[in-house]
PyMOL Python script that loads the backbone (N, CA, C, O; Angstrom):
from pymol import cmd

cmd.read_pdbstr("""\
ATOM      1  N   UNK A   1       0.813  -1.185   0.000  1.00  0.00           N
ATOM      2  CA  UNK A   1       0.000   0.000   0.000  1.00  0.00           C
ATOM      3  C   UNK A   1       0.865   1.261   0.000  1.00  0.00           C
ATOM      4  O   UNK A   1       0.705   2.145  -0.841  1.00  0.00           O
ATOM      5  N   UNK A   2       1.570   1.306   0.739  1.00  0.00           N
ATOM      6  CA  UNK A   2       2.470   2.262   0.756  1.00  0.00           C
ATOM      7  C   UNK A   2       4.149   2.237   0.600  1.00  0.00           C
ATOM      8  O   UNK A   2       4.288   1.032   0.813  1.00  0.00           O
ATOM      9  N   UNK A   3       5.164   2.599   0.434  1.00  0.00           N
ATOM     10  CA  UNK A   3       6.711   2.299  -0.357  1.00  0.00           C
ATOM     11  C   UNK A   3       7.508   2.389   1.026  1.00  0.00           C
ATOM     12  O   UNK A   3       8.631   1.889   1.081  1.00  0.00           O
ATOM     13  N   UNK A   4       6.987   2.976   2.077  1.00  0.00           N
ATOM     14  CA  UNK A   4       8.021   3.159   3.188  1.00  0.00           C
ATOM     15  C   UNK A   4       7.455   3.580   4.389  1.00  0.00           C
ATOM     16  O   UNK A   4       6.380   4.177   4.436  1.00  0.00           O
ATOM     17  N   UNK A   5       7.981   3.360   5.146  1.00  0.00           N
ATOM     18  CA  UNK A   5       7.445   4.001   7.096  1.00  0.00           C
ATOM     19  C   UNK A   5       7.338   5.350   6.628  1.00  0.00           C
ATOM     20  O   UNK A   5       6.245   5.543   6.097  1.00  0.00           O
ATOM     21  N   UNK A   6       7.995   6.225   6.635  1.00  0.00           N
ATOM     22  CA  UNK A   6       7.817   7.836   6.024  1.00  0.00           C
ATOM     23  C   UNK A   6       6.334   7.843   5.613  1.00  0.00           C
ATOM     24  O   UNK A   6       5.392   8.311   6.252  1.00  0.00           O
ATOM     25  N   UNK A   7       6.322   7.326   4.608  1.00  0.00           N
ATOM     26  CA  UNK A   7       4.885   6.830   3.696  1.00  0.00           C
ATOM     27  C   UNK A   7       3.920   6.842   4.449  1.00  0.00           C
ATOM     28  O   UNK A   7       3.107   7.759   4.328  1.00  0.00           O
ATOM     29  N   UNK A   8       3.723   5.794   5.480  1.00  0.00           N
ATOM     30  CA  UNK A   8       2.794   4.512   6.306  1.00  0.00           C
ATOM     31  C   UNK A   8       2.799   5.916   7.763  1.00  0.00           C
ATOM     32  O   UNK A   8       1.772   6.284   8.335  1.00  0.00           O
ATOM     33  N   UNK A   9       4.148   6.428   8.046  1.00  0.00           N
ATOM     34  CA  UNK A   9       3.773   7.733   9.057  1.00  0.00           C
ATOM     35  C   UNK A   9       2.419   8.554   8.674  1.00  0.00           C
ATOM     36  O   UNK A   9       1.503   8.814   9.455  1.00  0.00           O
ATOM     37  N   UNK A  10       2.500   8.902   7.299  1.00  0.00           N
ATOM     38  CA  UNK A  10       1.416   9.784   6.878  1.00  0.00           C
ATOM     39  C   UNK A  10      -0.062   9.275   5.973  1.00  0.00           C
ATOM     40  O   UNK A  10      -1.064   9.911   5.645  1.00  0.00           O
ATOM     41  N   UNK A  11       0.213   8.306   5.832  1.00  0.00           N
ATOM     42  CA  UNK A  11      -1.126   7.374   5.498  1.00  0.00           C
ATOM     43  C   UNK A  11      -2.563   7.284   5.771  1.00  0.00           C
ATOM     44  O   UNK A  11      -2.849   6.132   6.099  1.00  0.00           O
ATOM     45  N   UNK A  12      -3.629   8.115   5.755  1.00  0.00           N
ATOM     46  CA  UNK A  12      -4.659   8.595   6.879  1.00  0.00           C
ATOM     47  C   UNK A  12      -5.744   7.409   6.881  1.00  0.00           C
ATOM     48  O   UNK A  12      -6.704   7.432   7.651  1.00  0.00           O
ATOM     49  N   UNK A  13      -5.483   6.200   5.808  1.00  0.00           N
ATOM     50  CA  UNK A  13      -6.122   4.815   6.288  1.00  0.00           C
ATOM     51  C   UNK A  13      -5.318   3.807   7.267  1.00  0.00           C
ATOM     52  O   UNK A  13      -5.295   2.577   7.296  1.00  0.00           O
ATOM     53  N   UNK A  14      -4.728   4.692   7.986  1.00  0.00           N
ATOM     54  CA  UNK A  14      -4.148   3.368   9.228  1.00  0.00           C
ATOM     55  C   UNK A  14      -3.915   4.152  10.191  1.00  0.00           C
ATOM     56  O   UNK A  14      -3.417   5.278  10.195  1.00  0.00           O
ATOM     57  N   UNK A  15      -4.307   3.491  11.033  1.00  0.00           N
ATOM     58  CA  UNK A  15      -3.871   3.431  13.264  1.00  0.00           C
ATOM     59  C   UNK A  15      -3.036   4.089  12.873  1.00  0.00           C
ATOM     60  O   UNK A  15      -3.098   5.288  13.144  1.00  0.00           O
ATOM     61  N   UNK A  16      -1.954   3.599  12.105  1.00  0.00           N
ATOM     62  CA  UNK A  16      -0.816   4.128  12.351  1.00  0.00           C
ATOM     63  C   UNK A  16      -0.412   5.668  12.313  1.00  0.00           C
ATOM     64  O   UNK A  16       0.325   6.180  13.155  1.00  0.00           O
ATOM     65  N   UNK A  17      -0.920   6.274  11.353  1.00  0.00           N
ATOM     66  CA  UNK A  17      -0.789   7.686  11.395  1.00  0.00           C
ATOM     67  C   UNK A  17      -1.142   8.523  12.485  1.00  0.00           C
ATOM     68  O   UNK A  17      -0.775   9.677  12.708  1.00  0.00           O
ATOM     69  N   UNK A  18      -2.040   7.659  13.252  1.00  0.00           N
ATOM     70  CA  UNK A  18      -3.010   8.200  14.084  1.00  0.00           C
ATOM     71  C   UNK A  18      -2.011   8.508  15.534  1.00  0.00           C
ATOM     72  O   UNK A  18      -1.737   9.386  16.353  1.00  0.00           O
ATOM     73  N   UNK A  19      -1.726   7.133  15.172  1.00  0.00           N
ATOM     74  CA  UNK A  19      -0.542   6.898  16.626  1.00  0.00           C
ATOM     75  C   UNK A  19       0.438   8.032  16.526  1.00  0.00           C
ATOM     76  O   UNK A  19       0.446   8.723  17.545  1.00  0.00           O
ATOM     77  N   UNK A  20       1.217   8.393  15.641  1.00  0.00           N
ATOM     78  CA  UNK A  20       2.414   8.857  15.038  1.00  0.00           C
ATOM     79  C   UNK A  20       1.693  10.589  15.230  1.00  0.00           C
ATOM     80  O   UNK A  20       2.506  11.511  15.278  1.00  0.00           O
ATOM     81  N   UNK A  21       0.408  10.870  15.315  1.00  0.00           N
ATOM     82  CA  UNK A  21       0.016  12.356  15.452  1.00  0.00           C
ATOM     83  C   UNK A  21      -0.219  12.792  14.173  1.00  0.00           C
ATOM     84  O   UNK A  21       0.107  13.978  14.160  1.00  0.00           O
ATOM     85  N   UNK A  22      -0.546  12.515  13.272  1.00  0.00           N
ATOM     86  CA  UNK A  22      -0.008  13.201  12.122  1.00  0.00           C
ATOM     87  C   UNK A  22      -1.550  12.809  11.312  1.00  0.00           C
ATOM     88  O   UNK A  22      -1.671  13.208  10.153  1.00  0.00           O
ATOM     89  N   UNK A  23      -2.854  11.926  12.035  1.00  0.00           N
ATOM     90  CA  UNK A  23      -4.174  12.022  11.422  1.00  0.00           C
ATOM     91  C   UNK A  23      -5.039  11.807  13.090  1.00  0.00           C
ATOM     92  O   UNK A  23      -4.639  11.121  14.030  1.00  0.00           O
ATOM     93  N   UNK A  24      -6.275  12.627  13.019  1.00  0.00           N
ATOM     94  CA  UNK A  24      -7.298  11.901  13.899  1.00  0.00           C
ATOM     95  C   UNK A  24      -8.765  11.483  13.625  1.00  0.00           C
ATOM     96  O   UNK A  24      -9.593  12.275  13.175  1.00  0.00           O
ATOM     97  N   UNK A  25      -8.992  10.393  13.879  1.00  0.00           N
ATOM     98  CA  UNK A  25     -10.013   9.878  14.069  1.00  0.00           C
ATOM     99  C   UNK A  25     -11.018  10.521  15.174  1.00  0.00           C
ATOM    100  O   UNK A  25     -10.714  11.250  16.118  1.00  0.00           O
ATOM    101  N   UNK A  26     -12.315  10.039  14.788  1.00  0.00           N
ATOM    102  CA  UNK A  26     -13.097  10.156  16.232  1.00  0.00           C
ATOM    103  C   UNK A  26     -13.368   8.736  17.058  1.00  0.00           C
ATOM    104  O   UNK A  26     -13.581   8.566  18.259  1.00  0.00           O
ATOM    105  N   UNK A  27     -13.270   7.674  15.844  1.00  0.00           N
ATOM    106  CA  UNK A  27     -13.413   6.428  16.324  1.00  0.00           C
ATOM    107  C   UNK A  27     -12.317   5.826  16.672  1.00  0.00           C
ATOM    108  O   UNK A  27     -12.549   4.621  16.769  1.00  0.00           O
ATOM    109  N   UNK A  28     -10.562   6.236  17.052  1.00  0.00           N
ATOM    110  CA  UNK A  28      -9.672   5.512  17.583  1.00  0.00           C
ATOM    111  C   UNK A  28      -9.310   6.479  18.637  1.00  0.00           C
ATOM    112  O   UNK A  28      -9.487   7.693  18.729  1.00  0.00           O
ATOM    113  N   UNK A  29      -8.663   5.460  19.533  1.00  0.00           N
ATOM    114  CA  UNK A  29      -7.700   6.352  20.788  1.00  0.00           C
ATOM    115  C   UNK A  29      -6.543   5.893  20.686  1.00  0.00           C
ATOM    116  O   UNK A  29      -6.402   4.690  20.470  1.00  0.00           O
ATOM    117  N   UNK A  30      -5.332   6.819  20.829  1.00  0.00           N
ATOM    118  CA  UNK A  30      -3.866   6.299  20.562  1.00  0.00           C
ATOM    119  C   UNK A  30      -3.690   6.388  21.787  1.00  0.00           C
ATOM    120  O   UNK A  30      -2.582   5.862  21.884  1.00  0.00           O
ATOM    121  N   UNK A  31      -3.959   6.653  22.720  1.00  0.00           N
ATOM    122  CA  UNK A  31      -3.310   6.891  23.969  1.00  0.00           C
ATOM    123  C   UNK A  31      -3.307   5.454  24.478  1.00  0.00           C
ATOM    124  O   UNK A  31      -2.205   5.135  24.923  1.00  0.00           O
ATOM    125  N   UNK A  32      -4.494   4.231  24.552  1.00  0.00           N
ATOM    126  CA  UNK A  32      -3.814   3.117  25.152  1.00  0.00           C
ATOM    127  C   UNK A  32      -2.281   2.876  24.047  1.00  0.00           C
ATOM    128  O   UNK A  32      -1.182   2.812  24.598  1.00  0.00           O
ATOM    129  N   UNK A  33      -2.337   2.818  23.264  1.00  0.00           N
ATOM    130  CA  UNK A  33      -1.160   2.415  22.430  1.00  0.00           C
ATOM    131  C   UNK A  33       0.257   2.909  22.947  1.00  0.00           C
ATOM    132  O   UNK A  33       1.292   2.314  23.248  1.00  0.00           O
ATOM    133  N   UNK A  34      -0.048   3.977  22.930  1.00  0.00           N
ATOM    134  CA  UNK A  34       1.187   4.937  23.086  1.00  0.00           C
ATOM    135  C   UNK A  34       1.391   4.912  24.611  1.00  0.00           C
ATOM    136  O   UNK A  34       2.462   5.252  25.114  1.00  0.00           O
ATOM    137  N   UNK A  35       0.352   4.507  25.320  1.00  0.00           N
ATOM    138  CA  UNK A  35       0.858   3.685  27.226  1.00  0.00           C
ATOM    139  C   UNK A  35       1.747   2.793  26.942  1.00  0.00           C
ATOM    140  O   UNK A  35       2.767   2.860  27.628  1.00  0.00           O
ATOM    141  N   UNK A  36       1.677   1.532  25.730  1.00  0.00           N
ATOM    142  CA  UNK A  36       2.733   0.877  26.084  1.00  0.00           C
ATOM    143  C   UNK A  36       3.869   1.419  25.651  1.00  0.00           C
ATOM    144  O   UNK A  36       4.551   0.514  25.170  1.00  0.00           O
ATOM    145  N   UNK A  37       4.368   2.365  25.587  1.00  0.00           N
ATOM    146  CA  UNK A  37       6.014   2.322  24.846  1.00  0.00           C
ATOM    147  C   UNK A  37       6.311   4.154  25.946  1.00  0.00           C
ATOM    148  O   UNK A  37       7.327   4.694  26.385  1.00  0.00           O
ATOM    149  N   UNK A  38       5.555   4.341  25.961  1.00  0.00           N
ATOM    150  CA  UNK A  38       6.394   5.717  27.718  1.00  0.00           C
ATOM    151  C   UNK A  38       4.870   6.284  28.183  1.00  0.00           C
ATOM    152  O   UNK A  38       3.736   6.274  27.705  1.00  0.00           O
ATOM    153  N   UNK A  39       5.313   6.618  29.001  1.00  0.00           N
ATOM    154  CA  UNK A  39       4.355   8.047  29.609  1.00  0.00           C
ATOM    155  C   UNK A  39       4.247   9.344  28.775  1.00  0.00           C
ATOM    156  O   UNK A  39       3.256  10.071  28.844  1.00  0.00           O
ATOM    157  N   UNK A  40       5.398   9.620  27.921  1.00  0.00           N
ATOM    158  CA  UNK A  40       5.620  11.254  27.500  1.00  0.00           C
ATOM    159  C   UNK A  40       5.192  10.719  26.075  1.00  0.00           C
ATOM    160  O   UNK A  40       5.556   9.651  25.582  1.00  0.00           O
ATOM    161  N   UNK A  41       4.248  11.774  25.433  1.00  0.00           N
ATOM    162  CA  UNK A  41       3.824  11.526  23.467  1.00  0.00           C
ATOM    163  C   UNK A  41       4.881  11.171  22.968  1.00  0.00           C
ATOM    164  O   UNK A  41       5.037  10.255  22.161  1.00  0.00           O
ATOM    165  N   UNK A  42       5.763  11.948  23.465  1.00  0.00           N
ATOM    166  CA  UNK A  42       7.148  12.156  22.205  1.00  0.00           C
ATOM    167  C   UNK A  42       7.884  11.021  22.069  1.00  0.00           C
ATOM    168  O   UNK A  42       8.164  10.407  21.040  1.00  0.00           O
ATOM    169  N   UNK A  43       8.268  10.723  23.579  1.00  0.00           N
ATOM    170  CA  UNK A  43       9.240   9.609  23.303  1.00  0.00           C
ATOM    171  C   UNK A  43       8.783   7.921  23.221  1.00  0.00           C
ATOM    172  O   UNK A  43       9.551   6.978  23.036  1.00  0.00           O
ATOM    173  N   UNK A  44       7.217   7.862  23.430  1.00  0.00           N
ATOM    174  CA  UNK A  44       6.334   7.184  23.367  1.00  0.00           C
ATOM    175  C   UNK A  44       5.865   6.868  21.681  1.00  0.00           C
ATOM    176  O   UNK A  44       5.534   5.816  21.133  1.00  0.00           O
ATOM    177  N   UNK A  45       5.972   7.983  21.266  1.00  0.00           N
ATOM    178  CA  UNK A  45       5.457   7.743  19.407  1.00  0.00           C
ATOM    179  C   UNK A  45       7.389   7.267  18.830  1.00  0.00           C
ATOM    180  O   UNK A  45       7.712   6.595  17.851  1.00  0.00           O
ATOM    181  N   UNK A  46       7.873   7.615  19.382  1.00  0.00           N
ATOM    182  CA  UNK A  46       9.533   7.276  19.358  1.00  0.00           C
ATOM    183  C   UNK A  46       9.578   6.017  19.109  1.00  0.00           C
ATOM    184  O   UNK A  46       9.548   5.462  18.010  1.00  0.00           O
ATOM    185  N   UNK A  47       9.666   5.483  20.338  1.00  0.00           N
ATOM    186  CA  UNK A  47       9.447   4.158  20.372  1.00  0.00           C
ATOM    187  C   UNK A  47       8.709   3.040  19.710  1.00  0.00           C
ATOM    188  O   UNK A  47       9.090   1.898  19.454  1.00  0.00           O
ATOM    189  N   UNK A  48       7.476   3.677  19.475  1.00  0.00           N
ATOM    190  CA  UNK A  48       6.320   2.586  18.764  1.00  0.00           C
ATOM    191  C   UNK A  48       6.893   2.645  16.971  1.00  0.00           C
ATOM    192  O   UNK A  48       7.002   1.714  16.174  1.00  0.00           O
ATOM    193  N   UNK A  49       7.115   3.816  16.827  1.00  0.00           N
ATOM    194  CA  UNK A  49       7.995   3.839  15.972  1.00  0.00           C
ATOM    195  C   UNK A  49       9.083   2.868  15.478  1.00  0.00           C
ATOM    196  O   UNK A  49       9.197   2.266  14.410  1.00  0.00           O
ATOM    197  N   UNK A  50       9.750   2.898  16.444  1.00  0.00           N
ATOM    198  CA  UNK A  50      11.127   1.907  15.899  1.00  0.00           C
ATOM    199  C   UNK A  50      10.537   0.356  16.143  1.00  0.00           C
ATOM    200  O   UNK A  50      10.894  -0.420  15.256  1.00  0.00           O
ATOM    201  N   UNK A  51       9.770  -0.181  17.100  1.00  0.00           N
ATOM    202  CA  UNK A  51       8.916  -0.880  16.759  1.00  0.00           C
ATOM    203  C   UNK A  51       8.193  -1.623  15.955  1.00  0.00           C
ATOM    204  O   UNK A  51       7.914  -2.819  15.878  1.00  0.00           O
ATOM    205  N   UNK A  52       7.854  -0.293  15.145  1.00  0.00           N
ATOM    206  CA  UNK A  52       7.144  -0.758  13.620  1.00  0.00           C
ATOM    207  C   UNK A  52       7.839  -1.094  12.875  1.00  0.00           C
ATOM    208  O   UNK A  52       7.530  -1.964  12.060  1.00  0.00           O
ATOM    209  N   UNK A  53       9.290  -0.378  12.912  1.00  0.00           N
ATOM    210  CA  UNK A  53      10.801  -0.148  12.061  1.00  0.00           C
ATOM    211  C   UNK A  53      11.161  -2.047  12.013  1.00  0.00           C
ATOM    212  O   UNK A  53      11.056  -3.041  11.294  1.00  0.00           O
ATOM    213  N   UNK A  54      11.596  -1.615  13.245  1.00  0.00           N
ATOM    214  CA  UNK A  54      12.062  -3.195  13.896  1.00  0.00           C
ATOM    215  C   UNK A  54      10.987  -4.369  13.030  1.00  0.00           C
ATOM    216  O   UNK A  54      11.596  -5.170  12.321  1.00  0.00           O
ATOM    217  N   UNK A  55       9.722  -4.472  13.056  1.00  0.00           N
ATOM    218  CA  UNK A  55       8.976  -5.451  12.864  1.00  0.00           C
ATOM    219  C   UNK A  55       9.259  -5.449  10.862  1.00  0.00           C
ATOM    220  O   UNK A  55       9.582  -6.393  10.140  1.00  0.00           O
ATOM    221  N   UNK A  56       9.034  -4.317  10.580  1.00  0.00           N
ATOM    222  CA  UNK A  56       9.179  -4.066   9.194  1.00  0.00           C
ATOM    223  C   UNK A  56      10.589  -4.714   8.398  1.00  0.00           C
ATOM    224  O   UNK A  56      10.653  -5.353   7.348  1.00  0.00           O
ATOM    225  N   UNK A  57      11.549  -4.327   9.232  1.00  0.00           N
ATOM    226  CA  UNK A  57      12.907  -5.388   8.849  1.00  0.00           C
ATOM    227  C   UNK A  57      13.217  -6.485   9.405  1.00  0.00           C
ATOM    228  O   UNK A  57      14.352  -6.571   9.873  1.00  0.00           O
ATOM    229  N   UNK A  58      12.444  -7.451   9.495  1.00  0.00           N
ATOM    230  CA  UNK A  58      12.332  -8.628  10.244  1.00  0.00           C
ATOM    231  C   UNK A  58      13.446  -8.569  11.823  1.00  0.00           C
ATOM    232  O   UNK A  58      14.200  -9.483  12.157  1.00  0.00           O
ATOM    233  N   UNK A  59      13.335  -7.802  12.260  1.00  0.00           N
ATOM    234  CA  UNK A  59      13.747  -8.264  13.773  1.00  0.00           C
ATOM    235  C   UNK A  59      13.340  -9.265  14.824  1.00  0.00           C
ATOM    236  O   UNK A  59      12.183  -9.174  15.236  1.00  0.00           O
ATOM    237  N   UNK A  60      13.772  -9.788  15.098  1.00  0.00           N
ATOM    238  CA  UNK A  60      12.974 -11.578  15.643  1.00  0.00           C
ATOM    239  C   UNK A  60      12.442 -10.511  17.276  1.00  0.00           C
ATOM    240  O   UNK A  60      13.218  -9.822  17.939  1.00  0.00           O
ATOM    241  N   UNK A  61      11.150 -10.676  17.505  1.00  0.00           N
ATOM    242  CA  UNK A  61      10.412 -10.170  18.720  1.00  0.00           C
ATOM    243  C   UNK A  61       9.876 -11.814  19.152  1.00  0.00           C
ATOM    244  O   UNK A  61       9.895 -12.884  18.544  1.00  0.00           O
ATOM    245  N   UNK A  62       9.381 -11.372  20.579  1.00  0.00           N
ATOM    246  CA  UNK A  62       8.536 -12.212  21.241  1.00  0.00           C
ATOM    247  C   UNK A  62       7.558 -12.597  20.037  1.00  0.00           C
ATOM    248  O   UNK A  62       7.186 -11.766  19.208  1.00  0.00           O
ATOM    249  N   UNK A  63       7.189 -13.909  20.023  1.00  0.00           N
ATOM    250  CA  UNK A  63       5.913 -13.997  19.495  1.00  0.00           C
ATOM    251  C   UNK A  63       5.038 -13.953  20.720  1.00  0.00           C
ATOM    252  O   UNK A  63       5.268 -14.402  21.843  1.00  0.00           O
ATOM    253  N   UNK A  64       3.772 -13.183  20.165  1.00  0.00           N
ATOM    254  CA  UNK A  64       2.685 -12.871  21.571  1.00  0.00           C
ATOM    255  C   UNK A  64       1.450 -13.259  20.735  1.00  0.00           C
ATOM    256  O   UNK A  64       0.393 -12.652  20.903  1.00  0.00           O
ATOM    257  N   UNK A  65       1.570 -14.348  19.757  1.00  0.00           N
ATOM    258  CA  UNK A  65       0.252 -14.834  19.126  1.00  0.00           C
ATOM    259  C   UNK A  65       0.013 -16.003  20.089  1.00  0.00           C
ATOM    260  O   UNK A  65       0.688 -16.393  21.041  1.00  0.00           O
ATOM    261  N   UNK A  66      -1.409 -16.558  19.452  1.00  0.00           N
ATOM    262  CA  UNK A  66      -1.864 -17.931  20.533  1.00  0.00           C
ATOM    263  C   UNK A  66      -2.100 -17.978  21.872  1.00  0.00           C
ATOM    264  O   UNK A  66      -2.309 -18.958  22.588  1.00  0.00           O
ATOM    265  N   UNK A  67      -2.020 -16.308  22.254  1.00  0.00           N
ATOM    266  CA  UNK A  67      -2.222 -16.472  23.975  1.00  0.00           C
ATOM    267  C   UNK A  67      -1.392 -17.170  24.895  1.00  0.00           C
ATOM    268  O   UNK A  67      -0.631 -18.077  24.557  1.00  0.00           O
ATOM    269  N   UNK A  68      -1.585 -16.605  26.461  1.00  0.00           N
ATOM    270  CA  UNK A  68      -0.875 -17.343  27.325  1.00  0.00           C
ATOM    271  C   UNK A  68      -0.606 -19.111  27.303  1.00  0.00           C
ATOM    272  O   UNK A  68       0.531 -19.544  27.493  1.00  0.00           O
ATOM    273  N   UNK A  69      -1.432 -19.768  27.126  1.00  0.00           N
ATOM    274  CA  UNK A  69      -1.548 -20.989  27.316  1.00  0.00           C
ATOM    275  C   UNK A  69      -0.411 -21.493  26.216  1.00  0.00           C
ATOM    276  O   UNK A  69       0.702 -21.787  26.651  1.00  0.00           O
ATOM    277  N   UNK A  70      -0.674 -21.591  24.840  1.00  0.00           N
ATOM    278  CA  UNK A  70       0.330 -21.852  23.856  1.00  0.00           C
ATOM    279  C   UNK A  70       1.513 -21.172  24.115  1.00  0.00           C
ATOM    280  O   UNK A  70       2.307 -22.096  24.291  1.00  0.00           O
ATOM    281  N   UNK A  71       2.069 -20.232  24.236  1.00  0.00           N
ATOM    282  CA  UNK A  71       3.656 -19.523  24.965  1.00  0.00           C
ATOM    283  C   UNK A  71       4.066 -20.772  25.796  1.00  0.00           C
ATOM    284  O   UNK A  71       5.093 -21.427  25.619  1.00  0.00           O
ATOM    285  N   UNK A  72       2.712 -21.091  27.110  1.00  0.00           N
ATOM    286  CA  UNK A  72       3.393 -21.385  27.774  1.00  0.00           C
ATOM    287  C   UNK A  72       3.985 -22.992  27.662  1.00  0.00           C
ATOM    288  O   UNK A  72       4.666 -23.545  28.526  1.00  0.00           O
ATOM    289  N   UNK A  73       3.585 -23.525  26.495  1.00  0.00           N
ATOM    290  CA  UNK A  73       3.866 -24.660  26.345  1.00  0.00           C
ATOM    291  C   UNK A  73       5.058 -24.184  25.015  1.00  0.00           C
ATOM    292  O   UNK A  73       5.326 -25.010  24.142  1.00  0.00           O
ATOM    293  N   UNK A  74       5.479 -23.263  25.010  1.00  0.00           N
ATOM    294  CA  UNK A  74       6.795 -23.245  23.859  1.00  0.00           C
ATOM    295  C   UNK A  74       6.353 -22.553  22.774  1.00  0.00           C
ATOM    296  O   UNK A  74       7.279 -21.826  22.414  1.00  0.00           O
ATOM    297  N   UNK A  75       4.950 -22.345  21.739  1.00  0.00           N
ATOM    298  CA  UNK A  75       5.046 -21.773  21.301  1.00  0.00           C
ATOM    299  C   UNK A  75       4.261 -22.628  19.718  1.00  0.00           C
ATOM    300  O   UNK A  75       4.296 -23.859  19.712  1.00  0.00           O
ATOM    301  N   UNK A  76       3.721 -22.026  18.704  1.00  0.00           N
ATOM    302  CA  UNK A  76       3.147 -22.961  17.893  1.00  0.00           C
ATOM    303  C   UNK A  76       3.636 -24.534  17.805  1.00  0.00           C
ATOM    304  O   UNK A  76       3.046 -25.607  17.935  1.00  0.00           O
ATOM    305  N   UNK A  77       5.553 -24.000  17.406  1.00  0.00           N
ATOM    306  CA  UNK A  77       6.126 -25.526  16.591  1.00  0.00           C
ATOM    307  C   UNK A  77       5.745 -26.599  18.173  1.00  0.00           C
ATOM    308  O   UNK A  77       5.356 -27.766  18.138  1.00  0.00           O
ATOM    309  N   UNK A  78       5.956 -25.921  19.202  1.00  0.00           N
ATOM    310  CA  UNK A  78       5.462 -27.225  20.630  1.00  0.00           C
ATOM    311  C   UNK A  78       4.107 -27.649  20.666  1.00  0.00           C
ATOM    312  O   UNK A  78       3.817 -28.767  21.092  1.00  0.00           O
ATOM    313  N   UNK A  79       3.422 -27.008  20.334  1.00  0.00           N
ATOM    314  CA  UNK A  79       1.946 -26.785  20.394  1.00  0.00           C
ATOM    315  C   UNK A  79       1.875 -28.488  19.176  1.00  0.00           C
ATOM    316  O   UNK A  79       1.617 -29.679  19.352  1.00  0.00           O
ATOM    317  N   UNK A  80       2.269 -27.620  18.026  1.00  0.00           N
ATOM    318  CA  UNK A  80       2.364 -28.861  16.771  1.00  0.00           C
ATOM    319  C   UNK A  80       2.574 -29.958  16.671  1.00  0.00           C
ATOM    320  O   UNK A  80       1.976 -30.824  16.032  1.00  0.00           O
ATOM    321  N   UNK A  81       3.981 -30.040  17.685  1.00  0.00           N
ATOM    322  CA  UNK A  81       5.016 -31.263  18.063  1.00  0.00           C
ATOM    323  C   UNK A  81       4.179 -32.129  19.079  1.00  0.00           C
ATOM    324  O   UNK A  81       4.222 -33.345  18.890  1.00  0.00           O
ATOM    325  N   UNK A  82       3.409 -31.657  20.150  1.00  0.00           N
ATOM    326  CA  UNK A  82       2.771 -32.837  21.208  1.00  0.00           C
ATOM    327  C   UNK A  82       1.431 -33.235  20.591  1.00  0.00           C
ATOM    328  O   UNK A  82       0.796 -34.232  20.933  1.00  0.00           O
ATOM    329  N   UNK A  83       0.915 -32.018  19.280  1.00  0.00           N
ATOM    330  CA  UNK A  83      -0.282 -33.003  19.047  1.00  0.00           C
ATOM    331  C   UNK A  83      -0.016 -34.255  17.967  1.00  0.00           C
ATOM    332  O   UNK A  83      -0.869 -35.129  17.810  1.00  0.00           O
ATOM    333  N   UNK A  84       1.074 -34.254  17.341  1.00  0.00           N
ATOM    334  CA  UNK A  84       1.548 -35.872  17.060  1.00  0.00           C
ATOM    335  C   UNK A  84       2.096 -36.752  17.525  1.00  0.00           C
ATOM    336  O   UNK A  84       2.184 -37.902  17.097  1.00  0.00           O
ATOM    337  N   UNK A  85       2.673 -36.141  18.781  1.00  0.00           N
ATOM    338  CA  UNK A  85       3.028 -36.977  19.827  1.00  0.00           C
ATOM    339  C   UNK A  85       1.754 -37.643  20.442  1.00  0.00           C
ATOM    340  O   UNK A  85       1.820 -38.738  21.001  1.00  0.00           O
ATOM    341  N   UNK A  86       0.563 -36.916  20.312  1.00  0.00           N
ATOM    342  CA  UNK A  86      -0.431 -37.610  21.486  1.00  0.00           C
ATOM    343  C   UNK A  86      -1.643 -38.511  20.379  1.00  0.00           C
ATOM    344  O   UNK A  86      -2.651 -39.050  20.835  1.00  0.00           O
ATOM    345  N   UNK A  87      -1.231 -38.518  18.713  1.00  0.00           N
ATOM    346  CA  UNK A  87      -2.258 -39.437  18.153  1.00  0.00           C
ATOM    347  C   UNK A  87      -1.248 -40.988  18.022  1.00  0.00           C
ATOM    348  O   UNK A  87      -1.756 -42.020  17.585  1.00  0.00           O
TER     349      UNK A  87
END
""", "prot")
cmd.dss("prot")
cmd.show_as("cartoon", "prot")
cmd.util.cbc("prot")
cmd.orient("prot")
């Protein structure tokens, strides 16, 4: 959809712009968002920022898909691995 983060910063069909300050909605709130990464806008849109950066150039993060329960057994490939273990 768009060629670059620069781009995707100013994009007024995504969260994302929204987050970043730069579009508003009446139907989103950035502020839970921008709780997780500081207290202060600035260094808070900073962060979510490099974030996006990070995810965009494959940086290996937590996976936080599948919920607590699957994590806590390791993670899809474990999840995968005991259900052929258990037929």
């Amino acid at each position: 959809m768009v060629g670059s983060l620069s781009a995707l910063d100013r994009y007024s069909w995504s969260g994302h712009a929204g987050v970043m300050g730069n579009t508003s909605q009446k139907w989103y709130s950035t502020d839970e968002v921008l709780g997780l990464f500081g207290k202060q806008k600035k260094m808070a849109r900073s962060r979510y920022r490099q974030f996006v950066n990070e995810g965009i150039n494959g940086v290996k993060t937590q996976d936080l898909s599948g919920g607590g329960l699957i994590r806590s057994y390791g993670g899809w490939e474990a999840v995968q691995y005991l259900r052929k273990e258990t037929r």
